[in-house]
N, C-alpha and C positions, 0 to 999 in steps of 0.2 A: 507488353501488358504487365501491370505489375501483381507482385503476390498480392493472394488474400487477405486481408489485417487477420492474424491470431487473437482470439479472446483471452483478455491475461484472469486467470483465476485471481477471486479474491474472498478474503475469509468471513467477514461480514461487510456490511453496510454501515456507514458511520450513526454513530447516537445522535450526532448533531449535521445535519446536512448544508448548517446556513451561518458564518459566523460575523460579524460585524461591528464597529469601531462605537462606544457608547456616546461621542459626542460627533451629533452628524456624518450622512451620509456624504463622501463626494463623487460624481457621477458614477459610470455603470459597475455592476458586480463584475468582480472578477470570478472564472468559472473554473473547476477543478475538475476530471474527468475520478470518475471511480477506482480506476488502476491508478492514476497519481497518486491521491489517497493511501492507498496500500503500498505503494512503492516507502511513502515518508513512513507510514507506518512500522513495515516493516524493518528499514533501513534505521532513521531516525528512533525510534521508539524502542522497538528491539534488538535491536545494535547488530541485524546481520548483513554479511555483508552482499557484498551485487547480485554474487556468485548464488548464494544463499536464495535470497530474493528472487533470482531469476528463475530456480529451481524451484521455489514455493509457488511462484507464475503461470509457471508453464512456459517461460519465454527466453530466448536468448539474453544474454548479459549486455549484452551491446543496446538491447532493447529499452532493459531495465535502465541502463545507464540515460537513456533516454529521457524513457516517462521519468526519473528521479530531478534530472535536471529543469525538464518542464516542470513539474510541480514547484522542485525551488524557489524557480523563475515566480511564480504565481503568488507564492506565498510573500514572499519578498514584495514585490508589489502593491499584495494587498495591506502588510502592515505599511511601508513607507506611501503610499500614497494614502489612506486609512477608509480605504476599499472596502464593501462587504467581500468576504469568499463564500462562492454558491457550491458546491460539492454535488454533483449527481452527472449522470451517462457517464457514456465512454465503451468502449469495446471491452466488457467482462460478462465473465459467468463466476457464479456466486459457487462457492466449495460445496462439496457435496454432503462433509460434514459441520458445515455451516452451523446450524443448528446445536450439535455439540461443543464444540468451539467457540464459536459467538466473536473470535477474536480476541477472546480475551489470555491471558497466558494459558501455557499447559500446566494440567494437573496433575503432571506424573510427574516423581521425585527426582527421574533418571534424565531428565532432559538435557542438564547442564546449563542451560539457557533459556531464555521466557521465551517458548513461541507459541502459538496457535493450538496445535494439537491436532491438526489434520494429517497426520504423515509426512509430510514433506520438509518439514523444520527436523524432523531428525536424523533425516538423510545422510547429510555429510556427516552425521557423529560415528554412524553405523558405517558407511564407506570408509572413515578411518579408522576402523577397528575400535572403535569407543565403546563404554559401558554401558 
């Protein structure tokens, strides 16, 4: 029997859930789950790394290397074939300072690097003895 799927936390919800090619449609959307999202997000956008990611998740690195790859796979597709991307589901629960955060960078000066601002982006800075 296999495990349970783990819900991967995620900081918010995208601004835009729907994106597509301005000169016609060619058949069906391609679909992104909610944790993919977050995965490029965080990876792609704020440059951290698996390790990072998988920790702001909630989830192993193995995992995250996972969803990272799926979502690629997706995005790829949808620009070289000129696919709409559908963005919504997927196995996640929303941060709990969601709200605060919004996703958008942190607003404290000490971070070192753009993340969230839900605790978990500062982890590794404090594990390695950071300021």
């Amino acid at each position: 029997m296999p495990r349970p799927k783990k819900c991967r936390r995620i900081c918010a919800l995208p601004r835009c859930s729907s994106f597509g090619p301005l000169e016609g449609e060619r058949s069906e959307p391609v679909g992104m789950a909610l944790e993919e999202y977050e995965a490029i997000r965080l990876i792609d956008l704020l440059g951290c790394t698996q390790e990072e990611c998988a920790r702001q998740m909630g989830v192993a690195r193995s995992t995250v290397q996972q969803v990272y790859d799926q979502a690629r796979r997706k995005l790829a597709l949808a620009l070289v074939e000129g696919r709409r991307l559908v963005i919504s589901g997927g196995d996640y629960m929303l941060c709990a300072q969601a709200e605060e955060c919004a996703g958008r960078d942190c607003a404290r000066r000490d971070c070192g690097r753009r993340r969230c601002g839900c605790g978990s982006c500062n982890q590794r800075k404090n594990d390695a003895g950071g300021n």
